[in-house]
N, C-alpha and C positions, 0 to 999 in steps of 0.2 A: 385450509382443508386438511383435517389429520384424522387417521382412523388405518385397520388396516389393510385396505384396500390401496391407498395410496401412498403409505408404508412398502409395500410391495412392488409397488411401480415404479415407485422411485431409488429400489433397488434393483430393478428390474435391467439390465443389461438390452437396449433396443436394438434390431434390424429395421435401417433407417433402407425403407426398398426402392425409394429413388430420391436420389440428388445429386451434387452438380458439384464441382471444385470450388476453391474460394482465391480469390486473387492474389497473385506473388508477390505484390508490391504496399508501400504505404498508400492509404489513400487523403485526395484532397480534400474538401468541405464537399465541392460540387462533385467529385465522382462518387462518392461514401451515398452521399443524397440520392444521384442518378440508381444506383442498385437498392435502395431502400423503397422501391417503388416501381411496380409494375407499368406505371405510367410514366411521366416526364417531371421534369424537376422545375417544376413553371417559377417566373419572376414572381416573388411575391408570397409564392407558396410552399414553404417550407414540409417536406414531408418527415420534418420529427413533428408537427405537428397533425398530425395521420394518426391510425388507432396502432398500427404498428412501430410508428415513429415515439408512443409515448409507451409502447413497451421494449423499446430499445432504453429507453431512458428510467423506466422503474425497475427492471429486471435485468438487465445487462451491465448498468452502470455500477451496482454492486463488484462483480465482477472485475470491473477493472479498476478497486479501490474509491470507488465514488460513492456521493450517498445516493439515496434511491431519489430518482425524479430531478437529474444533474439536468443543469440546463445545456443545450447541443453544442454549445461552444465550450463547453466543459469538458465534454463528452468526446469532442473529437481531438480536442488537445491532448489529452489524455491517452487515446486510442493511439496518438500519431509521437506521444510520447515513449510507448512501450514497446511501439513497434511491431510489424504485421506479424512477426513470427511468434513473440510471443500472445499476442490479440489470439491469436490462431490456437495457439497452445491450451487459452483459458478456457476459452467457448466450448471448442472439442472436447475436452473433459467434462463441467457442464454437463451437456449434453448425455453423458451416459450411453453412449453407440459403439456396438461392439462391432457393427458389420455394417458395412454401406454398398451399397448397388447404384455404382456413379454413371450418370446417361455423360458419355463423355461429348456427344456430337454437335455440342454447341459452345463454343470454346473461344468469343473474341474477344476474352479480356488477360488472356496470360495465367489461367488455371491451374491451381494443384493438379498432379496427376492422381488417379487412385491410388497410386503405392501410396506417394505424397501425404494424400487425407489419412490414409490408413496407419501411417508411421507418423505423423503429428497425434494420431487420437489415439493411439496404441491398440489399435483392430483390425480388423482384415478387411479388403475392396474387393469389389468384383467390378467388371462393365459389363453395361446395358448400352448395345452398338445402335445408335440412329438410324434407322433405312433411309430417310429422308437425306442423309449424308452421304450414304453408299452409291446411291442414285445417282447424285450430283456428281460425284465423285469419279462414275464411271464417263457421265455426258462430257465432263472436263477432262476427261484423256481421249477422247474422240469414240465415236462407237456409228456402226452403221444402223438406220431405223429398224431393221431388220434382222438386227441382231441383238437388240439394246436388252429385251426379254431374257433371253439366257444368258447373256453377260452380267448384268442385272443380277439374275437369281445366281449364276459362278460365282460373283463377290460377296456377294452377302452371305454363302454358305463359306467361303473361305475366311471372311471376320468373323463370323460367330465359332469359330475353330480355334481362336487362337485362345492362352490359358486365360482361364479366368472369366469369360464372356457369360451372362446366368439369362442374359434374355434380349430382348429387341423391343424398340419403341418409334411406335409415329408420331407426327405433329401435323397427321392430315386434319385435327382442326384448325389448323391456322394458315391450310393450304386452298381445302376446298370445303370443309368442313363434313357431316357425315349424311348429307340427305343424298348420297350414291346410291345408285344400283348396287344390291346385293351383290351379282352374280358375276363371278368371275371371266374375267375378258376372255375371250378369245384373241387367239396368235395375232390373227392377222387387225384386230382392235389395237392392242399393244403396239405395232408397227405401225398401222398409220397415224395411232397418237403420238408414240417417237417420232415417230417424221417432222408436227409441226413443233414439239417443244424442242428438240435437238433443234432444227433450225432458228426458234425464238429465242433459245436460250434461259437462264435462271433459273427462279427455285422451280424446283419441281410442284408442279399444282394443274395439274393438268386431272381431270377427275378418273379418266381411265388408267392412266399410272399410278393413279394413287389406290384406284380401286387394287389393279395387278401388283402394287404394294404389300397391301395388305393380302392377298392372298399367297404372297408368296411368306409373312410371315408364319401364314399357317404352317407350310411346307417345309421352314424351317425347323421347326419343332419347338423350339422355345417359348415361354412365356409371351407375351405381347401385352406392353405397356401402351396404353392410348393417353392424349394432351384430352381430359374433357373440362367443359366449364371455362373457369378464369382466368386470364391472361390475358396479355399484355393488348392493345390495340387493334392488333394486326385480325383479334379474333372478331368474329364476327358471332356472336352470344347464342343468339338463337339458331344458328345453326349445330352449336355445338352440345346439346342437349344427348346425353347419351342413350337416347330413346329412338334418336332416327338409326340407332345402328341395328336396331330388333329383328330386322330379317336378315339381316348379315351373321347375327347372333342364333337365328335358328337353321341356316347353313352350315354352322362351323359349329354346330354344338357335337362334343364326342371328340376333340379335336384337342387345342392349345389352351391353359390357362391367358383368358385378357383380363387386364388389371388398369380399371376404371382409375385414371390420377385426377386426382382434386377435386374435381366434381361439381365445387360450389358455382351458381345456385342450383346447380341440378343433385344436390345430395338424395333427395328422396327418390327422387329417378334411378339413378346410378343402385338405390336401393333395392330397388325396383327389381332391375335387373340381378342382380347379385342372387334376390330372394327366388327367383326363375328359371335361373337359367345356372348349369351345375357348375359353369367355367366360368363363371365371373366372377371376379372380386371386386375391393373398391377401396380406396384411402381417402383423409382428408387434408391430401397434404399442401403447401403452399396455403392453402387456406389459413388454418390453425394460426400462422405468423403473422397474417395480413390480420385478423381478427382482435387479438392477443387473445391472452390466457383469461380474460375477464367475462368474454364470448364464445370462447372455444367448447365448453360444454354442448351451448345450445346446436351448435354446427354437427359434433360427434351423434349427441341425442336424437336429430334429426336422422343419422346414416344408420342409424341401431333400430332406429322402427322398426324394423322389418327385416334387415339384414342378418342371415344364421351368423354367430359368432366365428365360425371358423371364415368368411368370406372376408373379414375388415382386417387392414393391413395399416399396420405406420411410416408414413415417409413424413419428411421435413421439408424436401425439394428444395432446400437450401441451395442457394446460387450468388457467390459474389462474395459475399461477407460473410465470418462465419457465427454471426448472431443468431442466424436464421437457425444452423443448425440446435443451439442452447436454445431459442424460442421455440423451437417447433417442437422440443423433445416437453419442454417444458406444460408448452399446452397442453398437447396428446394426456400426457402425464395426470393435468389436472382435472383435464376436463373428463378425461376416461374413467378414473376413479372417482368424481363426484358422481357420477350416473349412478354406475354399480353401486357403490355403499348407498346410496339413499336409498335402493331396490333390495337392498341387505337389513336395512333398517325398518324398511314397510316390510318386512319378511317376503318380500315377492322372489326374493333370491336367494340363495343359502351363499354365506361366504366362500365355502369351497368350491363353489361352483362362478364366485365372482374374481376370486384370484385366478382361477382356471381360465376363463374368459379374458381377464387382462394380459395373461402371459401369452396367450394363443396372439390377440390382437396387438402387444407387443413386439413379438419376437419370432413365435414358434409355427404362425401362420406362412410367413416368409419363410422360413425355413423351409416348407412343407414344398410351397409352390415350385420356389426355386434347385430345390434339392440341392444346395449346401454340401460340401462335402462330410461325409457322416449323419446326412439327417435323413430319415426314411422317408 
């Protein structure tokens, strides 16, 4: 694909608006395998052969001096020859990311920090603090049921204080998922649902803590990142449709930008919403990698139905490895400018107005949401 809309994006400097560290260490066959896949690394079943395991191997494998379509034992020899730092060093550039909005709250493989990513890629980080970690956080230094609600909202207003914080994110789909009660709990809810999860223990999924979660990210004032659609097991699909949030979304509307992540297969939903309702946004990130760039139009195409331009946002959600980040900039890249120019070329679009739209859905959207320093 050349022309110049994708000329543009590919000069285009991205705000990748949520992703994750990349690991510190070299990796083995089986561990590389384990994060190339949302699922498990079953006997038998190799995940370079996966739609994302054979865009590791045509697009990435240039990259690190290989030809394109390296076969995976090639691939990791090679990977484990160069060494994580420099692996780290190729991809990030690649990629073309000048700012990253790293979700630091899930962290059990020995992660870059944000400085880390941002001084390997030569850009700047922010954090995106987990509530769901804050939560936990607090139940693990002990707290009475009775207090857990304002201690709760104390922590969480004192992480998002510290430099550099641009927003907050849940992962109540893969707690309780989102068919809760709109309505914000009451005091005395919150304390007798502390009661039985402080005594049970673990993650937090209790539906009234997650409901009094989420409304205290209101009160935060920040952004709020939501897990919708795809991922790993633990999700439970159908509950995760960002449709059952729609009365929660006409309560809090006038409020916090929320920023629909992934979406897939709810893209047109997620659309849906964005098109409605003035606070919504929406990305296709995670998605994009798992796809590759051969699919990645159709995914984007579907979120643009409907979606006003200024609502679509780019993340990579890169986690693990840093391929994800070079694929996910890559797809976005291609799949976003095939749309536009073919709408450029049926004259349904004028090109000033399709570079306009790539740069917003690049870069300048994020910017807007998060207010960046210096960006109005």
């Amino acid at each position: 694909m050349s022309g110049p809309v994708q000329e543009a994006l590919d000069a285009l400097e991205l705000v990748d608006h949520h992703c994750h560290g990349v690991v510190t260490a070299d990796l083995g066959a089986d561990r590389f395998a384990s994060l190339l896949t949302e699922g498990e690394a079953w006997p038998g079943v190799s995940p370079f052969d996966s739609p994302v395991g054979l865009a590791v191997r045509r697009h990435c494998a240039p990259l690190l001096d290989l030809p394109r379509h390296a076969p995976a034992e090639e691939y990791l020899a090679r990977r484990s020859e160069l060494g994580w730092r420099e692996v780290h060093r190729r991809f990030l550039a690649a990629a073309g990311t000048g700012v990253f909005c790293v979700d630091t709250g899930y962290a059990p493989d020995g992660l870059t920090t944000p400085a880390e990513l941002a001084g390997t890629a030569g850009g700047t980080a922010y954090e995106v603090v987990r509530l769901e970690g804050v939560a936990e956080a607090v139940a693990a230094k002990g707290v009475d049921p009775d207090e857990y609600g304002a201690v709760f909202r104390a922590t969480a207003q004192e992480a998002v204080r510290r430099p550099g914080v641009v927003g907050v994110k849940s992962v109540a789909a893969y707690r309780t998922g989102f068919d809760l009660d709109p309505a914000r709990p009451s005091d005395a809810d919150v304390t007798e649902a502390a009661r039985h999860w402080l005594a049970r223990g673990g993650r937090l999924d209790d539906p009234v803590l997650v409901r009094h979660l989420l409304w205290t990210a209101v009160d935060l004032g920040l952004p709020l990142q939501l897990h919708t659609g795809f991922g790993d097991n633990d999700i439970r699909l159908h509950r995760v449709d960002p449709t059952h949030l729609t009365d929660w979304l006409h309560l809090t509307a006038g409020t916090i930008p929320v920023l629909l992540l992934h979406c897939w297969p709810y893209q047109r939903q997620a659309a849906y919403l964005a098109a409605v309702f003035e606070h919504v946004y929406l990305d296709v990130g995670l998605t994009l990698h798992y796809v590759g760039p051969g699919r990645a139009r159709a995914i984007v195409e579907e979120a643009l139905e409907i979606t006003p331009f200024r609502k679509v946002l780019y993340s990579s959600d890169a986690y693990g490895v840093a391929e994800f980040y070079c694929l996910g900039a890559l797809a976005f890249r291609q799949g976003l400018a095939g749309l536009l120019q073919d709408r450029v070329d049926a004259d349904e679009l004028s090109l000033s107005d399709a570079l306009r739209f790539a740069e917003w859905a690049g870069a300048h959207n994020a910017r807007r949401v998060y207010r960046f320093s210096g960006t109005s």
